[in-house]
LOGU-126307 format. One record per residue (C-alpha): x, y, z; residue number from 0; residue in one letter. Coordinates in steps of 0.001 Angstrom, whole numbers, plus 524288, in hexadecimal, padded with zeros to 5 digits. Layout:
// residues N
c1, c2, c3, drenmi, sero
X, Y, Z, NUM, A
...
//
This chain:
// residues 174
c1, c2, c3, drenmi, sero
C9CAB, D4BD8, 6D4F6, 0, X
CA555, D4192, 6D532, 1, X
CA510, D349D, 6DF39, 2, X
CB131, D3495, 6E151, 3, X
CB149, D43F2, 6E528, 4, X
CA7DE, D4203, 6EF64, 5, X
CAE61, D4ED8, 6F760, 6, X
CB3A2, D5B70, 6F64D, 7, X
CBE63, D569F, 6FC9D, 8, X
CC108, D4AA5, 6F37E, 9, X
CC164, D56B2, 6E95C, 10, X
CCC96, D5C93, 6EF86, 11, X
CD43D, D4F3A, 6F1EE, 12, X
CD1D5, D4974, 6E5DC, 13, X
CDDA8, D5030, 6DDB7, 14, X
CE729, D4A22, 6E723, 15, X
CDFD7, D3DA2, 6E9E1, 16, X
CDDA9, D3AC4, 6DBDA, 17, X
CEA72, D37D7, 6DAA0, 18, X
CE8E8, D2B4F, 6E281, 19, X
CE18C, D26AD, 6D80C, 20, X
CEF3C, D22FC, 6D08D, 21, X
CF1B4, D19A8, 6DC25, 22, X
CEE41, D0F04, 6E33D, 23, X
CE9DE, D16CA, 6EE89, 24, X
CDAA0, D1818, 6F01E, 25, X
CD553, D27CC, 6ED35, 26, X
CCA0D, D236A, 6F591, 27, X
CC1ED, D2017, 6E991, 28, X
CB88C, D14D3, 6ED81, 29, X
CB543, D1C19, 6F944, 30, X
CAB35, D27B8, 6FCB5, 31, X
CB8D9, D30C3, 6FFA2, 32, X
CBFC8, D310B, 6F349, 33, X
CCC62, D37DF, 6F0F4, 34, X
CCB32, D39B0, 7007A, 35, X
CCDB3, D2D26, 7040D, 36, X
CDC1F, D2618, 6FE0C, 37, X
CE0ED, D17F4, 701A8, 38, X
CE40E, D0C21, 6FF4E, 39, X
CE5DC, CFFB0, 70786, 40, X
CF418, CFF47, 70830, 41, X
CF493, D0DF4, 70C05, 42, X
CFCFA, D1078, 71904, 43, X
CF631, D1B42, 71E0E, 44, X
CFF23, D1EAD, 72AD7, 45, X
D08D2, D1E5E, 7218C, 46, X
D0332, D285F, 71604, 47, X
CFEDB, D2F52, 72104, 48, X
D0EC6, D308E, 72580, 49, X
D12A9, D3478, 7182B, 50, X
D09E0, D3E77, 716CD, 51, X
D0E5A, D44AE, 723BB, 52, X
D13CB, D5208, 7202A, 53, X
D0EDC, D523F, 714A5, 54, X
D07D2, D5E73, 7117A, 55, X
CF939, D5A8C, 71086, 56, X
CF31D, D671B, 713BF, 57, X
CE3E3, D66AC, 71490, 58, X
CE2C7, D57A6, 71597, 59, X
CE299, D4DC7, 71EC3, 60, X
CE332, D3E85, 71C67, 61, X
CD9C8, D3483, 7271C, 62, X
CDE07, D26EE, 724A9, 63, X
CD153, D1E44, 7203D, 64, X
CCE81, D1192, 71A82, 65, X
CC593, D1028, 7113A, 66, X
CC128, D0651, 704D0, 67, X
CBDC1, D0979, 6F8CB, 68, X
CB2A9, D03E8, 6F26C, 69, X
CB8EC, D0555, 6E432, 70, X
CC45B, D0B2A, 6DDCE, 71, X
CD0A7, D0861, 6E40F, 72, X
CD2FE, CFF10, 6EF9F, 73, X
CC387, CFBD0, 6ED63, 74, X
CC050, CF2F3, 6F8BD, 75, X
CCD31, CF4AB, 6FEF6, 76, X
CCF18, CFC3C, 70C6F, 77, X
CD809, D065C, 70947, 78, X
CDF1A, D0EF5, 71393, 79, X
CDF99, D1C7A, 7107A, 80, X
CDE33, D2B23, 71503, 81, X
CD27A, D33C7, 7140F, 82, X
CD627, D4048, 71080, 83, X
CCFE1, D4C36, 71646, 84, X
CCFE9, D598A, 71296, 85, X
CD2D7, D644A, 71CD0, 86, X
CD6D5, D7033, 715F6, 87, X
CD22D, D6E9B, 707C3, 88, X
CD927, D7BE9, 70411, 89, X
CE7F7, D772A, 70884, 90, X
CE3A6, D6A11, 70278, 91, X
CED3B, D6452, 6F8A5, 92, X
CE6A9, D58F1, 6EFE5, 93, X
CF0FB, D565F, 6E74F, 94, X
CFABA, D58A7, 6F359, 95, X
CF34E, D4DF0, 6FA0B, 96, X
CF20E, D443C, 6F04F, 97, X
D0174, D43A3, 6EC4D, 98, X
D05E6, D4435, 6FA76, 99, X
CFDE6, D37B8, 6FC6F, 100, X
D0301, D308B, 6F06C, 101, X
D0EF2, D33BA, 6F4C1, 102, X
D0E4F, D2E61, 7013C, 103, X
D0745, D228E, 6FC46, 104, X
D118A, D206E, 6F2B4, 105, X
D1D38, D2074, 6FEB5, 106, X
D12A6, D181C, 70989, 107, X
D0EA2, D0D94, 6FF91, 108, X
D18B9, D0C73, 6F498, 109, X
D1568, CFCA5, 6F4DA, 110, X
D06B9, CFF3B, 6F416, 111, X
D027D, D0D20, 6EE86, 112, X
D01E0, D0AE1, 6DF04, 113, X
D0145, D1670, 6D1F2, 114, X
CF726, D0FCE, 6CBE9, 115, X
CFBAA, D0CA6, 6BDEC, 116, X
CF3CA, D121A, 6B2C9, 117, X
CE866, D113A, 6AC9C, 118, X
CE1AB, D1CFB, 6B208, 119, X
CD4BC, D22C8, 6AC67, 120, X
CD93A, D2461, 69ECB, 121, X
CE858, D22F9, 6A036, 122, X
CEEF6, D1676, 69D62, 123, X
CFC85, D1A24, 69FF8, 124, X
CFEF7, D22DA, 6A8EC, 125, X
CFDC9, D2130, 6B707, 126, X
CF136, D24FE, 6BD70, 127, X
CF8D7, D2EBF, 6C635, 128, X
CFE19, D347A, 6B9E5, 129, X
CF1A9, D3734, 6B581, 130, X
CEB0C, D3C6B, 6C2C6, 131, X
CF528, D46CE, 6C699, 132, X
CF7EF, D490A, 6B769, 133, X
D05F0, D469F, 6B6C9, 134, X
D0F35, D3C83, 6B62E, 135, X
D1978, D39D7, 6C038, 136, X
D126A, D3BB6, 6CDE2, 137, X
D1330, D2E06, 6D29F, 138, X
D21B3, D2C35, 6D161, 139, X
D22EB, D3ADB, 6D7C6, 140, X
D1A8C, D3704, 6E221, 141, X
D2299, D29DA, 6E446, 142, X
D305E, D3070, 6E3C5, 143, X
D2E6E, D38E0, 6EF1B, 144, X
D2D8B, D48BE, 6E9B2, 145, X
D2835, D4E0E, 6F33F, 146, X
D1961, D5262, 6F1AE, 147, X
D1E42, D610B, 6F192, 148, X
D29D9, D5E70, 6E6AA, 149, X
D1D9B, D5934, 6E00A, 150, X
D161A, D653C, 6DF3B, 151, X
D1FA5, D6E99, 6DD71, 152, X
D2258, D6961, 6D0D8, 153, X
D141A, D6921, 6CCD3, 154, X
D1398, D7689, 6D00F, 155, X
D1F1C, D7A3D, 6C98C, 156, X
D1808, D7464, 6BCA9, 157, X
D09D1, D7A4D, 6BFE3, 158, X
D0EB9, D8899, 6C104, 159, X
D15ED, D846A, 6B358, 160, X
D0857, D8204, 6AE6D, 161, X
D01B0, D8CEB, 6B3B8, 162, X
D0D51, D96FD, 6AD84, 163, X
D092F, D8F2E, 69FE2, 164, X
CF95E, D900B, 6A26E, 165, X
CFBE9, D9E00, 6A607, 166, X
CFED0, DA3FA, 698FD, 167, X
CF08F, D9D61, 692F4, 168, X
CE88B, DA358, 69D55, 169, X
CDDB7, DAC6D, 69A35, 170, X
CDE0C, DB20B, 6A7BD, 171, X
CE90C, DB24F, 6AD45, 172, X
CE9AC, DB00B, 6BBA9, 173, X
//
C-alpha cells in the first residue's frame, strides 16, 4: 500500500485528482487525506463552488475545509480548499471531476492558478499535464472554454476508433 492511498476512496478520486498535480493547486499531498483534499491559499471557494453549479457531478459532493500541508505543495501554508466526498461511488466520474475543477480553477483564478512548467518525473519538455492525462493540448482546451462534454465526445469518438483497431488482434472476441 501506498501513503498517499490511504482509502478506498482516494483510489477512486485519484484518476481525476492526479491531474492537479500539473498545477499549482494542492492534491492534498502533505496531509493524511490525499487526493481528497485540493487547495491552495488563493483558492475562492464560494466562487469554485458557483462555477461548479450545474455542473454534472453525480456521486460527489465538495465540504469546503482548510487545511496545511506539512510537505509537498503549499508546505506550511494554509490552503483553502474542498474535501471531496463520495456518495454514490457507482455514478462517480473521476476523470469528470478532476477536469471540471481545472476548469473552473482556470476561469476563478486566471491571475493565480499556474500549469506548472516541466520537468516532471522523467520528462524535461513537456508539460507535467501533458504527461499525467497522456496527451498534449488539455490545458489550452481547458482555458478556451469547450465545454467539458465537447471534451469527451471527442475522446470517445477516438477510443471506439481504438477499440475497432484492437478488435481485429483479439483472441476472444467480445
Amino acid at each position: 500500500p501506498s501513503p498517499n492511498m490511504p482509502t478506498w476512496e482516494t483510489s477512486l478520486l485519484y484518476p481525476g485528482m492526479v491531474m492537479l498535480e500539473g498545477t499549482n493547486i494542492s492534491e492534498g499531498r502533505g496531509t493524511s487525506l490525499p487526493f481528497q483534499l485540493f487547495g491552495a491559499p488563493f483558492l475562492r471557494q464560494k466562487e469554485l463552488l458557483a462555477a461548479l453549479e450545474g455542473e454534472e457531478m453525480a456521486g460527489v459532493a465538495l465540504r469546503p475545509v482548510t487545511f496545511e500541508p506539512i510537505f509537498d505543495k503549499w508546505c506550511g501554508t494554509l490552503c483553502y480548499g474542498f474535501q471531496i466526498h463520495i456518495t454514490d461511488p457507482a455514478r462517480f466520474q473521476p476523470y469528470r471531476l478532476g477536469l471540471l475543477i481545472l476548469k473552473a480553477l482556470c476561469r476563478i483564478h486566471p491571475e493565480a492558478f499556474q500549469w506548472l512548467p516541466p520537468p516532471y518525473e522523467y520528462e524535461t519538455e513537456k508539460l507535467p499535464i501533458d504527461i499525467i492525462v497522456g496527451r498534449g493540448g488539455l490545458a489550452q482546451q481547458l482555458e478556451s472554454g469547450p465545454d467539458i462534454g465537447d471534451l469527451e465526445s471527442g475522446w470517445f469518438e477516438e477510443l471506439e476508433t481504438y477499440w475497432e483497431d484492437c478488435r481485429r488482434h483479439l483472441i476472444y472476441p467480445e
